[in-house]
N, CA, C and O atoms as CSV, one atom per row, in Angstrom:
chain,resi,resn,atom,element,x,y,z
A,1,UNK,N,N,-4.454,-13.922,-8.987
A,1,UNK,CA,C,-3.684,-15.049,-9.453
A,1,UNK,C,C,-4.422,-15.777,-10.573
A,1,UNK,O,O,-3.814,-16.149,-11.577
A,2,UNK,N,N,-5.620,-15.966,-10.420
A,2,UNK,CA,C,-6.726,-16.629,-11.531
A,2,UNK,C,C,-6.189,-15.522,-13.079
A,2,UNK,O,O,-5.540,-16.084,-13.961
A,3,UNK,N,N,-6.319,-14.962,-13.136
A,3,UNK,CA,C,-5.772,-13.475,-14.363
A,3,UNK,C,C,-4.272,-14.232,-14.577
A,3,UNK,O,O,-4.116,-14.690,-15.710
A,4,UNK,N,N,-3.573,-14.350,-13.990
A,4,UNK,CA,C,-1.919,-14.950,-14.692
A,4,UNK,C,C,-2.389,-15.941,-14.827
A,4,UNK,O,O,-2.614,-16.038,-16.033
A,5,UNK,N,N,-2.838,-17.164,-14.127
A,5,UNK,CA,C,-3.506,-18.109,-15.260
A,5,UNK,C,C,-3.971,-18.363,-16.140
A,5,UNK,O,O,-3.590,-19.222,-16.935
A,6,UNK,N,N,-5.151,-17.510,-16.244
A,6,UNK,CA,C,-5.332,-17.053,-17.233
A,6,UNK,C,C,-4.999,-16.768,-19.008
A,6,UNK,O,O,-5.226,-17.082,-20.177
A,7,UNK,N,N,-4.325,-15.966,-18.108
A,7,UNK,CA,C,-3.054,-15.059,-19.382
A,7,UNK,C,C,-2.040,-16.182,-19.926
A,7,UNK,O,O,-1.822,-16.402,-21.118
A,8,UNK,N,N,-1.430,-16.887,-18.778
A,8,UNK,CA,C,-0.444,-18.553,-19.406
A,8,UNK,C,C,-0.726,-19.519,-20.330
A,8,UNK,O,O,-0.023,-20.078,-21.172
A,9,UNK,N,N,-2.172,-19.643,-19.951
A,9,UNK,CA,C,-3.201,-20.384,-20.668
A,9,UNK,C,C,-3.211,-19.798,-22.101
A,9,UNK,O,O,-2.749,-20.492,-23.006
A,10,UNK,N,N,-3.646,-18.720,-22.335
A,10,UNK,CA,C,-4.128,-18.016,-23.608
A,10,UNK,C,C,-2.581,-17.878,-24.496
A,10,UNK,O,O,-2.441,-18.167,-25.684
A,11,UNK,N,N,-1.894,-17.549,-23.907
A,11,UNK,CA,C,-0.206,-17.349,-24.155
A,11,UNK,C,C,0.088,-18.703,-24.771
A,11,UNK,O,O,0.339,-18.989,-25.942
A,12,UNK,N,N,0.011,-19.346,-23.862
A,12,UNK,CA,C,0.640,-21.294,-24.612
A,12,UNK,C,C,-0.378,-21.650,-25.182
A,12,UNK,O,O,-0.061,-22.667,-25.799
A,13,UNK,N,N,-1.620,-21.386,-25.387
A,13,UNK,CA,C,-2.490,-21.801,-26.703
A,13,UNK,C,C,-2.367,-20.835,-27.842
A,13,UNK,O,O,-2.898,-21.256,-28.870
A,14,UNK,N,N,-1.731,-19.483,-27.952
A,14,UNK,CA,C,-1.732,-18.824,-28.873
A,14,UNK,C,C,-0.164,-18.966,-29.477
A,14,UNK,O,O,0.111,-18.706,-30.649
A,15,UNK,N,N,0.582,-19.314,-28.717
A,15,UNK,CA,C,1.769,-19.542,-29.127
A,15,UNK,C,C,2.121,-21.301,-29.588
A,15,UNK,O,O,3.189,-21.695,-30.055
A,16,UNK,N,N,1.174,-21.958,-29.365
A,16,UNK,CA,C,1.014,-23.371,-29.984
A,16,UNK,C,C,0.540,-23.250,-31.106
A,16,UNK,O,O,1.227,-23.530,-32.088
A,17,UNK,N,N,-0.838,-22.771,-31.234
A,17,UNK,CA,C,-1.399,-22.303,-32.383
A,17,UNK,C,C,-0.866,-21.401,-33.853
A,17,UNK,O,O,-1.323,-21.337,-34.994
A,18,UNK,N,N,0.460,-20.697,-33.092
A,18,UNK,CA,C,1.359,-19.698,-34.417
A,18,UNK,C,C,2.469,-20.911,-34.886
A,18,UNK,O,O,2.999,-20.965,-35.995
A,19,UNK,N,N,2.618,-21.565,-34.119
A,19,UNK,CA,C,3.895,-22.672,-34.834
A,19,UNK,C,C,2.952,-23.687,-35.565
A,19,UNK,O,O,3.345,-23.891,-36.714
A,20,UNK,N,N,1.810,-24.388,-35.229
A,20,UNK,CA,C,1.390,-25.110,-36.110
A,20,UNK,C,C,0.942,-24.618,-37.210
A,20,UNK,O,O,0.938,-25.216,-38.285
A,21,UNK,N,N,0.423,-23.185,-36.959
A,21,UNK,CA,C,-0.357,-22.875,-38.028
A,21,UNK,C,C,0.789,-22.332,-39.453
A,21,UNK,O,O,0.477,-22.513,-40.630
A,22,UNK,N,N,2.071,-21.679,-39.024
A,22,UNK,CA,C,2.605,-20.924,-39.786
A,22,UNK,C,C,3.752,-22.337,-40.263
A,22,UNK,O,O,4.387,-22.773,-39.302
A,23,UNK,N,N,3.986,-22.928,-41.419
A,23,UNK,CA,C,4.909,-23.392,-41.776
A,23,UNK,C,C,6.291,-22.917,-42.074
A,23,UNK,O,O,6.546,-21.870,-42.669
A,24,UNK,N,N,7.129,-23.736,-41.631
A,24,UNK,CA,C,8.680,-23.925,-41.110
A,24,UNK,C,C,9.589,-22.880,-42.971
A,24,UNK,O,O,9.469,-22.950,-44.194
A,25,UNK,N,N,10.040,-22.432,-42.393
A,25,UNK,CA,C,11.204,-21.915,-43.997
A,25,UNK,C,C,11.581,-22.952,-44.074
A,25,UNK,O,O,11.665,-23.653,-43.066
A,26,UNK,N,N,12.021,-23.507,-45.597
A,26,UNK,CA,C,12.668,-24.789,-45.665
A,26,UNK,C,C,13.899,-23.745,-46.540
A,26,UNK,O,O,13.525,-22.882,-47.334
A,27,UNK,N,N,15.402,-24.002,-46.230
A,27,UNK,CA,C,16.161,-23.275,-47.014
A,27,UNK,C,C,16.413,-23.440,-48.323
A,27,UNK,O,O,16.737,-24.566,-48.701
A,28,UNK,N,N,16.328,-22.501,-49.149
A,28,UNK,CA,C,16.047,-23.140,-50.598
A,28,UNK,C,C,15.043,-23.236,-51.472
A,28,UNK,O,O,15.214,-23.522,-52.657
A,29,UNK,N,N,13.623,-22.938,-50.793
A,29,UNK,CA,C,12.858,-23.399,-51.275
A,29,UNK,C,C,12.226,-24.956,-51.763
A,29,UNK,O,O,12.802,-25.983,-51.405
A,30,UNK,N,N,11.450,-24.980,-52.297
A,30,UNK,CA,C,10.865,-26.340,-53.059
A,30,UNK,C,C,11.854,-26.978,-53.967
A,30,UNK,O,O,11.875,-26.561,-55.125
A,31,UNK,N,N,12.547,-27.772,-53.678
A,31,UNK,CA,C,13.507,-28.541,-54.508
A,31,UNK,C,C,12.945,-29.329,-55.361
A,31,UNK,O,O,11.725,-29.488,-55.346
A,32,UNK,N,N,13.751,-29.959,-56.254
A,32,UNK,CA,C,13.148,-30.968,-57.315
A,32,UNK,C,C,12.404,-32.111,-56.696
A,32,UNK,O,O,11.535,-32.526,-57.463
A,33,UNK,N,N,12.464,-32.792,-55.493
A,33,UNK,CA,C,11.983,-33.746,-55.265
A,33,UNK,C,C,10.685,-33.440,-54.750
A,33,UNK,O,O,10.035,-34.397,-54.329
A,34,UNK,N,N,10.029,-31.976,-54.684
A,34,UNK,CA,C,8.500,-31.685,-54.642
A,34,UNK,C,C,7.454,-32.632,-55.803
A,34,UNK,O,O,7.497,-32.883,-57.007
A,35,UNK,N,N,6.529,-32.963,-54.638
A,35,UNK,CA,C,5.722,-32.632,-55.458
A,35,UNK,C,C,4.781,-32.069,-56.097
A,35,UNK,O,O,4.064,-32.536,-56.982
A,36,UNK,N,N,4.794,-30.788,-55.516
A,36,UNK,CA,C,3.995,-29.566,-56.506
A,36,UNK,C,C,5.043,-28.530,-56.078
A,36,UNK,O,O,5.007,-28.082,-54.932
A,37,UNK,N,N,5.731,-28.238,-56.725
A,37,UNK,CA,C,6.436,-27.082,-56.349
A,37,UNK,C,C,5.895,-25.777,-56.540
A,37,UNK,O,O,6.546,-24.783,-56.217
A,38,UNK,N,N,4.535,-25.686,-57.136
A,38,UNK,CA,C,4.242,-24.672,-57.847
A,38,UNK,C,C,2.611,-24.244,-56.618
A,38,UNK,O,O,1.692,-23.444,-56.794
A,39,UNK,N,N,2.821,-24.949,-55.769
A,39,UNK,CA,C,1.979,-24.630,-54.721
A,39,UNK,C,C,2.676,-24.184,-53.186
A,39,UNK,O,O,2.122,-24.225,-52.087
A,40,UNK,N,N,3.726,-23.858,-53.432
A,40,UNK,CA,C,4.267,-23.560,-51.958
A,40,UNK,C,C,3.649,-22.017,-52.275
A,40,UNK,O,O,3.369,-21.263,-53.207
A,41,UNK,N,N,3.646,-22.126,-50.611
A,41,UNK,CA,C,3.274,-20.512,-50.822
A,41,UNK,C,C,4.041,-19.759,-49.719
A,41,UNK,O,O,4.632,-20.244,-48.754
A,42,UNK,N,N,3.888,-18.336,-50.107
A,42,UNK,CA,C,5.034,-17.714,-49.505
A,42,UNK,C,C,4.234,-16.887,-48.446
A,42,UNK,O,O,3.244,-16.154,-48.444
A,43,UNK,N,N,5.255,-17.418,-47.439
A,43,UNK,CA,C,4.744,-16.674,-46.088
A,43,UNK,C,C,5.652,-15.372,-45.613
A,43,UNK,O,O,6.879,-15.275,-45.582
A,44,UNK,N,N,4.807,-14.563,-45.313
A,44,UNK,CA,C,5.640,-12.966,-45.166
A,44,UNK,C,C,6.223,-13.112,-44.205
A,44,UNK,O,O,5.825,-13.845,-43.299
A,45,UNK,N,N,7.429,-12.372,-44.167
A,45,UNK,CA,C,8.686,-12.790,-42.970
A,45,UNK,C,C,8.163,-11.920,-41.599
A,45,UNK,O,O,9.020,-11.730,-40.735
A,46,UNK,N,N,7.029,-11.477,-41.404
A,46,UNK,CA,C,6.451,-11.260,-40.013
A,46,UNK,C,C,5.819,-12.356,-39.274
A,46,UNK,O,O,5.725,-12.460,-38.051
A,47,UNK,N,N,5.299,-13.354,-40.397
A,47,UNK,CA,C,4.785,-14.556,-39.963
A,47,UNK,C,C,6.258,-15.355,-39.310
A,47,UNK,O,O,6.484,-15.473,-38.105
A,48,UNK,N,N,7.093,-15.815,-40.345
A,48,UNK,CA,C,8.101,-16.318,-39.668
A,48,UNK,C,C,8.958,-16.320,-38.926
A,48,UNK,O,O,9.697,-17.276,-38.688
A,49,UNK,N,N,9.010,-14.727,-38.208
A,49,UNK,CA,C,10.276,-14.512,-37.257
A,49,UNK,C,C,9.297,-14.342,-35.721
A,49,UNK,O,O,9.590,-14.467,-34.532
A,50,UNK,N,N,7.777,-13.934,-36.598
A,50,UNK,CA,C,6.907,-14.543,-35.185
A,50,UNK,C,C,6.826,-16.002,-34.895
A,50,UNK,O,O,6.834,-16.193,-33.678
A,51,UNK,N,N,6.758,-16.978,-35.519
A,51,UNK,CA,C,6.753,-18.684,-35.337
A,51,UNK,C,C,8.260,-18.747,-34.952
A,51,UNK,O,O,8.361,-19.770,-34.275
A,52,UNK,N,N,9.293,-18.246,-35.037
A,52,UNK,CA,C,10.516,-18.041,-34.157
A,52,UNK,C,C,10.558,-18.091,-32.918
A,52,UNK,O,O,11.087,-18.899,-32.154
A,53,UNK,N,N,9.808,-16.926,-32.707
A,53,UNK,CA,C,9.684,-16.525,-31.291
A,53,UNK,C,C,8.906,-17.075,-30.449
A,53,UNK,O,O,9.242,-17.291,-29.285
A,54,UNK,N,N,7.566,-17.423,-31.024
A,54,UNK,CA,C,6.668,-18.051,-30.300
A,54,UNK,C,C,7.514,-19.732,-30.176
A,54,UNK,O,O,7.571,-20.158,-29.022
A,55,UNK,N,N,8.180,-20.708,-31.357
A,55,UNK,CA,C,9.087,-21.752,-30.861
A,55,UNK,C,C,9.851,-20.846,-29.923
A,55,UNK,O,O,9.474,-21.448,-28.917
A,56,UNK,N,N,10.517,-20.014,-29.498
A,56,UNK,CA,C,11.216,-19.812,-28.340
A,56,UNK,C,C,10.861,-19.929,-26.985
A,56,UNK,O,O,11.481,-20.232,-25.965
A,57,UNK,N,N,9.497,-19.554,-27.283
A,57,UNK,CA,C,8.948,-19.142,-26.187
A,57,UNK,C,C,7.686,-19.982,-25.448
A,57,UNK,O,O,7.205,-19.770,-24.335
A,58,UNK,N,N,7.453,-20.618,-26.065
A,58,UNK,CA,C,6.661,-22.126,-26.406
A,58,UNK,C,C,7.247,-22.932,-25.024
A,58,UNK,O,O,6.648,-22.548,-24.019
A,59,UNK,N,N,8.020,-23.702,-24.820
A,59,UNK,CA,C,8.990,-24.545,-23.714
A,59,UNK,C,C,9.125,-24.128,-22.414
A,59,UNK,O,O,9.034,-24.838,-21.413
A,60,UNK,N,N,9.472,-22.276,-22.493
A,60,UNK,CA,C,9.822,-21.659,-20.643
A,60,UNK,C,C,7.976,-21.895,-20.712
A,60,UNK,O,O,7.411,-22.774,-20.061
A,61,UNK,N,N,7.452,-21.188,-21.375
A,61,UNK,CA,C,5.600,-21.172,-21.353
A,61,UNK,C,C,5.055,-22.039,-20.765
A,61,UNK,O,O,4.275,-21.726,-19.866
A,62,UNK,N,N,5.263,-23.268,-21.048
A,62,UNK,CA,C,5.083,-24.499,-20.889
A,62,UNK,C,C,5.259,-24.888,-19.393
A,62,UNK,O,O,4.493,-25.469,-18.625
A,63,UNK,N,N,6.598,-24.349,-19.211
A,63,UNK,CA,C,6.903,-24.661,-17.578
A,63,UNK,C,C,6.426,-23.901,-16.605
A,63,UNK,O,O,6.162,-24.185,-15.437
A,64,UNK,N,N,6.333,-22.835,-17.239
A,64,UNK,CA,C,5.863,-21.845,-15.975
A,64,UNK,C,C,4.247,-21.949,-15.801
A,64,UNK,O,O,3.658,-21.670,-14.757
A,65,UNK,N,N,3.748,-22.313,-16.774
A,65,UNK,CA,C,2.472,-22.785,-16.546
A,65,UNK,C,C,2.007,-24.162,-15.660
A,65,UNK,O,O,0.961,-24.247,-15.018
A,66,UNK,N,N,2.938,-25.108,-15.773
A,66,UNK,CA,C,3.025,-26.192,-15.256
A,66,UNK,C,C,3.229,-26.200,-13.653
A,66,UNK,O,O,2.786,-27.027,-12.857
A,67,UNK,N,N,4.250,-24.718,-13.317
A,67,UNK,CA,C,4.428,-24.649,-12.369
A,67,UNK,C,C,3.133,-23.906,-11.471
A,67,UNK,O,O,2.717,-24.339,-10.397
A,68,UNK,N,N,2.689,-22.873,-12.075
A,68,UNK,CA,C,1.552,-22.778,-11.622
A,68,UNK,C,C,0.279,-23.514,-11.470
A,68,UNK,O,O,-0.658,-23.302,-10.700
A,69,UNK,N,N,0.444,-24.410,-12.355
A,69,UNK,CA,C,-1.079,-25.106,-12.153
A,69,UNK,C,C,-0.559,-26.332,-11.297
A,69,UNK,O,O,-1.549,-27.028,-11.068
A,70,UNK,N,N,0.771,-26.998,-10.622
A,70,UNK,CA,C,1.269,-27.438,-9.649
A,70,UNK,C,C,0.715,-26.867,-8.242
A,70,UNK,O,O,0.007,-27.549,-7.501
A,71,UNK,N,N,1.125,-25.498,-7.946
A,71,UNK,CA,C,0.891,-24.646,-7.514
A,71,UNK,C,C,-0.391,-24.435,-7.301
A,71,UNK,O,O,-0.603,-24.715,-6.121
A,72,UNK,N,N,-1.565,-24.015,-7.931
A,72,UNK,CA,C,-3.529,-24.397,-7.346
A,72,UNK,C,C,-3.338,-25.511,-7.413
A,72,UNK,O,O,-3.997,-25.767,-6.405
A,73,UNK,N,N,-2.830,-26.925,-7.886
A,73,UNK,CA,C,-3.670,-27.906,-7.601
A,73,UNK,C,C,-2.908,-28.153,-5.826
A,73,UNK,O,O,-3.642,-27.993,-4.851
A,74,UNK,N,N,-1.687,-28.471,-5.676
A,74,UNK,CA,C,-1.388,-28.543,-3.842
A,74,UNK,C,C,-2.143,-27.319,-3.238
A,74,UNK,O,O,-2.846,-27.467,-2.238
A,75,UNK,N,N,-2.029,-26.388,-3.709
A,75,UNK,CA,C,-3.311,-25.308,-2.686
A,75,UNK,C,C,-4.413,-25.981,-2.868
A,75,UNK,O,O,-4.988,-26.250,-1.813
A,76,UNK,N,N,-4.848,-26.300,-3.690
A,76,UNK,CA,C,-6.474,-26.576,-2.905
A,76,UNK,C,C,-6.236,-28.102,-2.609
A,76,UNK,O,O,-7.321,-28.671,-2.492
A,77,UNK,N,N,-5.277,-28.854,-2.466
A,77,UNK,CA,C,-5.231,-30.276,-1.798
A,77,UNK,C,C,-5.120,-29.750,-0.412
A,77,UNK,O,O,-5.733,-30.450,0.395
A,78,UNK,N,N,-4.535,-28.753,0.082
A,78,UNK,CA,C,-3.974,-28.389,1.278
A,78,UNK,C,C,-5.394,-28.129,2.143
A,78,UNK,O,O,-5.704,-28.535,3.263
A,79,UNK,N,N,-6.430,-26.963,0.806
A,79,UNK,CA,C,-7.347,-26.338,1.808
A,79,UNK,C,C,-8.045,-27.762,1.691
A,79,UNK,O,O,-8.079,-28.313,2.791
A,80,UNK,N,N,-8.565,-28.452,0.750
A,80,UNK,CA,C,-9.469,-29.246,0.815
A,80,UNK,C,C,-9.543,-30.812,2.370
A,80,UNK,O,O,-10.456,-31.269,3.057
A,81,UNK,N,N,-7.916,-31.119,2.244
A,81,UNK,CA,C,-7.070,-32.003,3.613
A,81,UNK,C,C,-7.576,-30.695,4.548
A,81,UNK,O,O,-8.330,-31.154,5.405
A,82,UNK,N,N,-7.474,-29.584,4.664
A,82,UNK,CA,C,-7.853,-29.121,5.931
A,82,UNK,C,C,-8.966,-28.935,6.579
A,82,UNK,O,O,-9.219,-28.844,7.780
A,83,UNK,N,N,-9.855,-28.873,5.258
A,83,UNK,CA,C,-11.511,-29.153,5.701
A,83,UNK,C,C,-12.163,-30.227,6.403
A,83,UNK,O,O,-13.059,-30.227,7.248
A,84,UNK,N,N,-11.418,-31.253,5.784
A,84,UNK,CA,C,-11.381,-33.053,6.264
A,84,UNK,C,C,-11.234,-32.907,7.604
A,84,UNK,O,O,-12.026,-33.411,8.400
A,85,UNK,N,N,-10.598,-32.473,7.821
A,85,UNK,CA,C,-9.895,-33.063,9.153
A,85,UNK,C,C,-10.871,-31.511,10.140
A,85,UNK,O,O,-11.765,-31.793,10.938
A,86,UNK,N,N,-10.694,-30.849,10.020
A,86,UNK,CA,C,-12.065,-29.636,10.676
A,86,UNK,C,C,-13.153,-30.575,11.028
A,86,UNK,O,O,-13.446,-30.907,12.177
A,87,UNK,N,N,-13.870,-31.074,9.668
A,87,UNK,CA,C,-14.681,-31.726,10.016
A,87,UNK,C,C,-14.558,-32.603,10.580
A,87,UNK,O,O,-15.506,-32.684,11.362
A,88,UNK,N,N,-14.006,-33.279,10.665
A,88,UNK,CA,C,-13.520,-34.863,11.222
A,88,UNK,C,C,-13.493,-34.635,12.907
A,88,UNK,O,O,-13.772,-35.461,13.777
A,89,UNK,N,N,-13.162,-33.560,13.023
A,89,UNK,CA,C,-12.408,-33.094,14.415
A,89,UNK,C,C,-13.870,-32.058,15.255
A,89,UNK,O,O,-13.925,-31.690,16.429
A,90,UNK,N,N,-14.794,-31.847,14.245
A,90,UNK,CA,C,-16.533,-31.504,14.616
A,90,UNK,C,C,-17.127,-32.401,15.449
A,90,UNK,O,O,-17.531,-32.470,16.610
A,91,UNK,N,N,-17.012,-33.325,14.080
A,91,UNK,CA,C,-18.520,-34.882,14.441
A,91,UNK,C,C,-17.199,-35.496,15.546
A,91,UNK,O,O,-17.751,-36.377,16.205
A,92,UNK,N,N,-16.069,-35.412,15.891
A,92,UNK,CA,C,-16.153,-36.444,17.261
A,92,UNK,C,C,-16.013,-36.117,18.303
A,92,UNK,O,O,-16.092,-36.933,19.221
């Protein structure tokens, strides 16, 4: 289970990391109200239909990770409350 954590982790930081890093198509290009129009630069359409996907995929990522790390943190509240009380139930 630590390995799919893992993997969620690396997944929603690598898929955070392709949308910030790769800038948005604007349709049209650099319009007159640029101001450098002569510095946009062109990103190859493997970059952009990957920052597609990764925004697609970015949000379920998000949750299912959330749900898992929900998930270890009540497991170890559960084992940790059960140790408590073991012990508790030792010393009296």
């Amino acid at each position: 289970m630590t390995k799919i954590f893992a993997f969620l982790a690396v997944a929603l930081i690598a898929t955070g990391a392709l949308v910030l890093a790769v800038p948005r198509e604007e349709p049209g290009g650099p319009g007159a109200r640029s101001l450098s129009p002569q510095a946009a630069v062109e990103v190859p359409t493997y970059l952009l239909k990957a920052r597609e996907v990764a925004e697609q995929v970015n949000a379920p990522l998000s949750i299912l990770f959330g749900f898992v790390s929900l998930y270890y943190s009540r497991r170890s509240y559960n084992i940790n409350k059960s140790r408590a009380e073991a012990e508790k139930a030792r010393s009296v």
